[in-house]
The first five atom37 places (N, CA, C, CB, O) and aatype in JSON, in Angstrom:
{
  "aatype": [20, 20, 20, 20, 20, 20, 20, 20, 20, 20, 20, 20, 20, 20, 20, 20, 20, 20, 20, 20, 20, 20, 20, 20, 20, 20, 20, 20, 20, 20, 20, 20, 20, 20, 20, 20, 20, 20, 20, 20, 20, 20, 20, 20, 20, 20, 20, 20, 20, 20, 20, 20, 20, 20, 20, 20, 20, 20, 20, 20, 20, 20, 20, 20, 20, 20, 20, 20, 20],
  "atom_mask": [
    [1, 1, 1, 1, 1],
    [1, 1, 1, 1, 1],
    [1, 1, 1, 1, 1],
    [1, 1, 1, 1, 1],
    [1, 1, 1, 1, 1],
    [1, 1, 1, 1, 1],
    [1, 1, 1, 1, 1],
    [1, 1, 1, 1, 1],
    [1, 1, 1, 1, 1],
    [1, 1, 1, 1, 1],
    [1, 1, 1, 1, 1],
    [1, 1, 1, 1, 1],
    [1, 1, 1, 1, 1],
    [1, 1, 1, 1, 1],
    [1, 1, 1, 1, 1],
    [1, 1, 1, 1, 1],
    [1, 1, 1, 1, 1],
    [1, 1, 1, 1, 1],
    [1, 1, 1, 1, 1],
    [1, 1, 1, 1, 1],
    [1, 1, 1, 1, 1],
    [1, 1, 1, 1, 1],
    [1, 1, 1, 1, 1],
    [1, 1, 1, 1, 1],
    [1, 1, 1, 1, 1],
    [1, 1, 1, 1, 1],
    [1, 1, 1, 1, 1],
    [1, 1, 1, 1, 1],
    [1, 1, 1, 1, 1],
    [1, 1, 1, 1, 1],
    [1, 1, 1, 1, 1],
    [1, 1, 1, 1, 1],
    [1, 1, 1, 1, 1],
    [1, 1, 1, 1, 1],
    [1, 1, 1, 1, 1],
    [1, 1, 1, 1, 1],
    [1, 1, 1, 1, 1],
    [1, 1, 1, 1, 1],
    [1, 1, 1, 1, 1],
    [1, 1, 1, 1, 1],
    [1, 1, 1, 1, 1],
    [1, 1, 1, 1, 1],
    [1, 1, 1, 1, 1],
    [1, 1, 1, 1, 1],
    [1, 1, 1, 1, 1],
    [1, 1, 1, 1, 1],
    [1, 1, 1, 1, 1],
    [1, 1, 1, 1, 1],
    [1, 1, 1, 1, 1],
    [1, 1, 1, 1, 1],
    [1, 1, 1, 1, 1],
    [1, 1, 1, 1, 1],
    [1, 1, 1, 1, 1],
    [1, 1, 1, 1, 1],
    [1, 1, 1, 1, 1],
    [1, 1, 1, 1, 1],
    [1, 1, 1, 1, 1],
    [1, 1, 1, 1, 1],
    [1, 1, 1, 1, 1],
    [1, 1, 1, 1, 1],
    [1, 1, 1, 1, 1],
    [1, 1, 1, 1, 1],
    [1, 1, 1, 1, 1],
    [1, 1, 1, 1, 1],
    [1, 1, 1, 1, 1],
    [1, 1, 1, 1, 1],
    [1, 1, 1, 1, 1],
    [1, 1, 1, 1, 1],
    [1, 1, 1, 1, 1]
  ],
  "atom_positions": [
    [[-125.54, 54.17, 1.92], [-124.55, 54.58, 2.89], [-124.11, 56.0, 2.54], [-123.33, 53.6, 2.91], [-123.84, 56.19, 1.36]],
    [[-123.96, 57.31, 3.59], [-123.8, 58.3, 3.53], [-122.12, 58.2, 3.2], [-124.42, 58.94, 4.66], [-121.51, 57.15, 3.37]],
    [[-121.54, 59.28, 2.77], [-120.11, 59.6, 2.7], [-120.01, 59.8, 3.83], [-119.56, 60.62, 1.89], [-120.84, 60.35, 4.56]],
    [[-118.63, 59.2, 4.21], [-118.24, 60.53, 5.7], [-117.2, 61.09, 5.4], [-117.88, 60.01, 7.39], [-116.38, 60.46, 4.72]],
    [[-116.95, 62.28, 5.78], [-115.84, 62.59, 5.63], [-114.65, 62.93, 6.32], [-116.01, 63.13, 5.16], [-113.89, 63.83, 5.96]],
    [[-114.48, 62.1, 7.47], [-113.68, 61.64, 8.38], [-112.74, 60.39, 7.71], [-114.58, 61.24, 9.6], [-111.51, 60.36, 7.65]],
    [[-113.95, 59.08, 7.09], [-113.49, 58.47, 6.55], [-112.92, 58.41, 5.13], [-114.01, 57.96, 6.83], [-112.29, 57.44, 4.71]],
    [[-113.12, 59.24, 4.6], [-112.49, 59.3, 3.44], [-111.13, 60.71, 3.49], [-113.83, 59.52, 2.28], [-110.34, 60.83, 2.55]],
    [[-111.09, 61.36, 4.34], [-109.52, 61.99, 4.85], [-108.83, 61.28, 5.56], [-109.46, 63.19, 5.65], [-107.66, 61.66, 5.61]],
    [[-109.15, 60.0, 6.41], [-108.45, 58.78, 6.77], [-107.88, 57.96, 5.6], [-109.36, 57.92, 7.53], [-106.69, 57.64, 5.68]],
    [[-108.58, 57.6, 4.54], [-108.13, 56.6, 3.81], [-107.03, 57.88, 2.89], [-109.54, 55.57, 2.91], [-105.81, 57.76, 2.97]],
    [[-107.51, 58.77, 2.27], [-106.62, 59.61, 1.48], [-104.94, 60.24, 2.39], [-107.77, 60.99, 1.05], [-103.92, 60.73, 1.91]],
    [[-105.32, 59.94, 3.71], [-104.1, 60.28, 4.36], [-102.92, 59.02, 5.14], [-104.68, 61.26, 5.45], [-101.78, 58.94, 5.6]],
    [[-104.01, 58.27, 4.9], [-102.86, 56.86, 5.04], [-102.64, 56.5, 3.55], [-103.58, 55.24, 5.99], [-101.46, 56.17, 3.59]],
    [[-103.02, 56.35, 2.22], [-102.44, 56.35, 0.9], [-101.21, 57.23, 0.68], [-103.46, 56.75, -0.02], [-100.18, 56.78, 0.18]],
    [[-101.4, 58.77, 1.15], [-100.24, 59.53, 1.37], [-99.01, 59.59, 2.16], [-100.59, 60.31, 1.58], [-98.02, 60.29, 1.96]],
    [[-99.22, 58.83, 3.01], [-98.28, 58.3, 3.93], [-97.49, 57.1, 3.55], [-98.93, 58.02, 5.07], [-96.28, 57.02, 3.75]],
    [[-98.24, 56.14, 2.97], [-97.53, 55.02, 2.21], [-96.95, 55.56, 1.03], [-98.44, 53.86, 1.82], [-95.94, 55.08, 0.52]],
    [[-97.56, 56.53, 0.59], [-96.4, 56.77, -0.7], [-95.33, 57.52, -0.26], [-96.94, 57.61, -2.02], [-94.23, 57.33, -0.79]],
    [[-95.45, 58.31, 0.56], [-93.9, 58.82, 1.59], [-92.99, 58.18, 2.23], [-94.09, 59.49, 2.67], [-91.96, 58.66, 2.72]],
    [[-93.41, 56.85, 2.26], [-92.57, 56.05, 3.05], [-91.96, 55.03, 2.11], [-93.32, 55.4, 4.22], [-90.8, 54.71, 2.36]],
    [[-92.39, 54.63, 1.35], [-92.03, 53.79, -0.05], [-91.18, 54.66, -0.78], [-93.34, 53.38, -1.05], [-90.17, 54.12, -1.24]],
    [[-91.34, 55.88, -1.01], [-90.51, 56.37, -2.5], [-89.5, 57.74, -1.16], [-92.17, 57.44, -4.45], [-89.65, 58.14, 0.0]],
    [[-88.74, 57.92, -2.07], [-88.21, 59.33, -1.65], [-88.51, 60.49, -2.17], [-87.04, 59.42, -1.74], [-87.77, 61.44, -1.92]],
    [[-89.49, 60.65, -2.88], [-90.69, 61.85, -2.58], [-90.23, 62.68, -1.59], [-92.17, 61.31, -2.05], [-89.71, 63.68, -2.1]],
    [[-90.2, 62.7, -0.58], [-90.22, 63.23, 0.84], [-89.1, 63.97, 0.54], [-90.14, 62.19, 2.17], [-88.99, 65.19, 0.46]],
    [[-88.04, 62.87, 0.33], [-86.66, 62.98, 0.91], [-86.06, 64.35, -0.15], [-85.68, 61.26, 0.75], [-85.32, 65.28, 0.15]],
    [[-86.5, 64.11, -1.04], [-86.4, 65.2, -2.61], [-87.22, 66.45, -2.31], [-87.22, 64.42, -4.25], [-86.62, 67.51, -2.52]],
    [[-88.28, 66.53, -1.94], [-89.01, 67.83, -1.64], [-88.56, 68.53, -0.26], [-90.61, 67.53, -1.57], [-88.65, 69.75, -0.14]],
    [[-88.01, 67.6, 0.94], [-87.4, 68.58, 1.41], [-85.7, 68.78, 1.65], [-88.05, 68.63, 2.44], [-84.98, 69.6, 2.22]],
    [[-85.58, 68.01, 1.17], [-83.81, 68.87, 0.31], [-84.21, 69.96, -0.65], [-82.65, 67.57, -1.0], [-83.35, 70.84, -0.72]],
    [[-85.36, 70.18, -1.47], [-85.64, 70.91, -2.65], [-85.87, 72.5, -1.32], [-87.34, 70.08, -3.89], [-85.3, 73.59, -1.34]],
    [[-86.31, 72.28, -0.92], [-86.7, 73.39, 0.65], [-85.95, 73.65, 1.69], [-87.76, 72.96, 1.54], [-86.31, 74.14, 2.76]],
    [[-84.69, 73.25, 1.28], [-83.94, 73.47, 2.44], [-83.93, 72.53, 3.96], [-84.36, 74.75, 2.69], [-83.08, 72.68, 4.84]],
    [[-85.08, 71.54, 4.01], [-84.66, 71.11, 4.71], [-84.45, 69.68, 4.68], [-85.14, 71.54, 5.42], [-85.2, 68.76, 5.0]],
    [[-83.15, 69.7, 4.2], [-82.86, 68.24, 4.31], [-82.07, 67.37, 5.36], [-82.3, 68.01, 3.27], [-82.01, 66.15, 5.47]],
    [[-81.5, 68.35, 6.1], [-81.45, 67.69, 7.48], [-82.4, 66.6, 8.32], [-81.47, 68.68, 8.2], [-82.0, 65.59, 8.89]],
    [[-83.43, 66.97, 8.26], [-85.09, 66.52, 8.95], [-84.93, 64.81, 8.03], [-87.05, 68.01, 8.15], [-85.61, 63.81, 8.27]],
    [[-84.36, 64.87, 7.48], [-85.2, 63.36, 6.27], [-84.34, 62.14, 6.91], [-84.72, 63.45, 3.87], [-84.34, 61.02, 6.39]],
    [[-83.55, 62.47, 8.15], [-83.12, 61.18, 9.24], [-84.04, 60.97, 9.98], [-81.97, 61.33, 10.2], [-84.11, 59.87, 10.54]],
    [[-85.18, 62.13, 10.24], [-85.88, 61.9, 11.27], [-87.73, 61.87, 10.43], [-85.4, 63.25, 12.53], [-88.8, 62.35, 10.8]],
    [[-87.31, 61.03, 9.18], [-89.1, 61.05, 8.46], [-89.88, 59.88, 9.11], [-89.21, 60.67, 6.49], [-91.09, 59.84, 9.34]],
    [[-88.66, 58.67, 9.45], [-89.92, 57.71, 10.32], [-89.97, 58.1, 11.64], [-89.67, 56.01, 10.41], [-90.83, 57.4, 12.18]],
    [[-89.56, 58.75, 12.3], [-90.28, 59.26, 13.76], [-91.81, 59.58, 13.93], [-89.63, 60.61, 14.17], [-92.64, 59.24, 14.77]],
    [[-91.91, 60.75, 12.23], [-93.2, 61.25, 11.79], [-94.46, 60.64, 10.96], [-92.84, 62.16, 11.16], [-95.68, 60.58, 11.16]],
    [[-93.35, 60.1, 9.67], [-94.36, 59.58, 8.64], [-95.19, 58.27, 9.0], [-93.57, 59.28, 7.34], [-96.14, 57.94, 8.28]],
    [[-94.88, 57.63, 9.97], [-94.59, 55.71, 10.84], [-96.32, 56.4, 11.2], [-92.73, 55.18, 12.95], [-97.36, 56.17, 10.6]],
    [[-96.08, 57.3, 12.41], [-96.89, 57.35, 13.71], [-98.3, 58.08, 12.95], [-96.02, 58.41, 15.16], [-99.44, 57.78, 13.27]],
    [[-97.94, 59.13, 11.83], [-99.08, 59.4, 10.81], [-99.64, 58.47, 10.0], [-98.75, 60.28, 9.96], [-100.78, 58.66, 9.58]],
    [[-99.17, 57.7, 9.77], [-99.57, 56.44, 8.96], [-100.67, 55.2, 9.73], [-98.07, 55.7, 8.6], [-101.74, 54.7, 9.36]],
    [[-99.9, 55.06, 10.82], [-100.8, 54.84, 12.19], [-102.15, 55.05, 12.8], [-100.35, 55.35, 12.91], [-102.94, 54.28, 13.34]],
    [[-102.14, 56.21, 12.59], [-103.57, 57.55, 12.8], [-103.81, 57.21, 12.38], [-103.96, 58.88, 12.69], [-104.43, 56.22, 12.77]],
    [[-103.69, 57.47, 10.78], [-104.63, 57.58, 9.57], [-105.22, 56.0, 9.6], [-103.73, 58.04, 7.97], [-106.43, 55.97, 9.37]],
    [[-104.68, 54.84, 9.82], [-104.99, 53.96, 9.53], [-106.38, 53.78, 10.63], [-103.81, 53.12, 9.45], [-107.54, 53.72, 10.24]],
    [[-106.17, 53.75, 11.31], [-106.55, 53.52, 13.0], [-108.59, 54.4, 12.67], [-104.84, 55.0, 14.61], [-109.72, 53.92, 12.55]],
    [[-107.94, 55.94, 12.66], [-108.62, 56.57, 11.89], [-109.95, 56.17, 11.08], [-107.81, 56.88, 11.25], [-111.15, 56.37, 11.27]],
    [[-109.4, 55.7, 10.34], [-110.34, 54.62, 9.08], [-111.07, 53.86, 9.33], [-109.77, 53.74, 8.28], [-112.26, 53.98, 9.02]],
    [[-110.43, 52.52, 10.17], [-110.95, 51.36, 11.04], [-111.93, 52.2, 11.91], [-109.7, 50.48, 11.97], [-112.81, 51.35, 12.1]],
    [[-112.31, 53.22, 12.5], [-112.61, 53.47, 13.46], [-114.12, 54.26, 13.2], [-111.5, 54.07, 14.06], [-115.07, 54.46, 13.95]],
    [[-113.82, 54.63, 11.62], [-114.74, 55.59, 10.85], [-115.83, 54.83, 10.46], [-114.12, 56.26, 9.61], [-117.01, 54.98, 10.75]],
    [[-115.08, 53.69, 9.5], [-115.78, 52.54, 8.92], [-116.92, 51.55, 9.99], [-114.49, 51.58, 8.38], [-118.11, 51.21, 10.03]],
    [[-115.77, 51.42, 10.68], [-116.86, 50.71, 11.65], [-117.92, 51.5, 12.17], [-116.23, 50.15, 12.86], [-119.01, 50.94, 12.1]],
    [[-117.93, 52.88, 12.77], [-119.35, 53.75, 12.73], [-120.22, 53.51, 11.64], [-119.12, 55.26, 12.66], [-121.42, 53.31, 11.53]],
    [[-119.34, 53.6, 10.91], [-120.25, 53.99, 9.39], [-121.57, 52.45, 8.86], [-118.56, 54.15, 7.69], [-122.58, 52.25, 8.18]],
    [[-120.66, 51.8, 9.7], [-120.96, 50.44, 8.97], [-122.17, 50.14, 10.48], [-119.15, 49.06, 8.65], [-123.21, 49.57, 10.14]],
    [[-122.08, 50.4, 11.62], [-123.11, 50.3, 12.84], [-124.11, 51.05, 12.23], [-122.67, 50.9, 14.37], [-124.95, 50.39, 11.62]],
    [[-124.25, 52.47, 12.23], [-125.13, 53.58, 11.83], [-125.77, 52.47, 10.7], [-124.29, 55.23, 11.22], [-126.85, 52.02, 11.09]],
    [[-125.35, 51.97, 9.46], [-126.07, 51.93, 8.68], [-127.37, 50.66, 8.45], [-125.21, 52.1, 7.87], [-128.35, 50.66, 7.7]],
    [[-126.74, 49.4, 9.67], [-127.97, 48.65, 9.89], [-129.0, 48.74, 10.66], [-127.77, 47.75, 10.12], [-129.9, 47.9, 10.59]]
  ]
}
């Protein structure tokens, strides 16, 4: 089976998303930047990216996995 690399910036970007949404990571780096206003509004963003990415994956894999029989 070839790499793809669709699917493996899917899986590395929904891992990153779950760790943004679990820890306050987020919430600390952007208070550290000035913007900590924005960190009421991280599940509007981090939810619907997490989503993609997942979706993403499922969508990669399954090519990946047709192509290869």
């Amino acid at each position: 089976m070839r790499r793809d690399r669709w699917f493996v910036l899917s899986v590395i970007g929904a891992a990153l998303m779950c760790l943004a949404c679990l820890t306050p990571v987020a919430v600390l780096v952007l208070g550290a930047i000035g913007l900590g206003a924005w960190t009421g509004r991280l599940d509007l963003v981090l939810l619907p990216l997490l989503l993609g990415f997942v979706v993403l994956a499922v969508y990669r894999y399954r090519l990946m996995r047709g192509r290869a029989r």
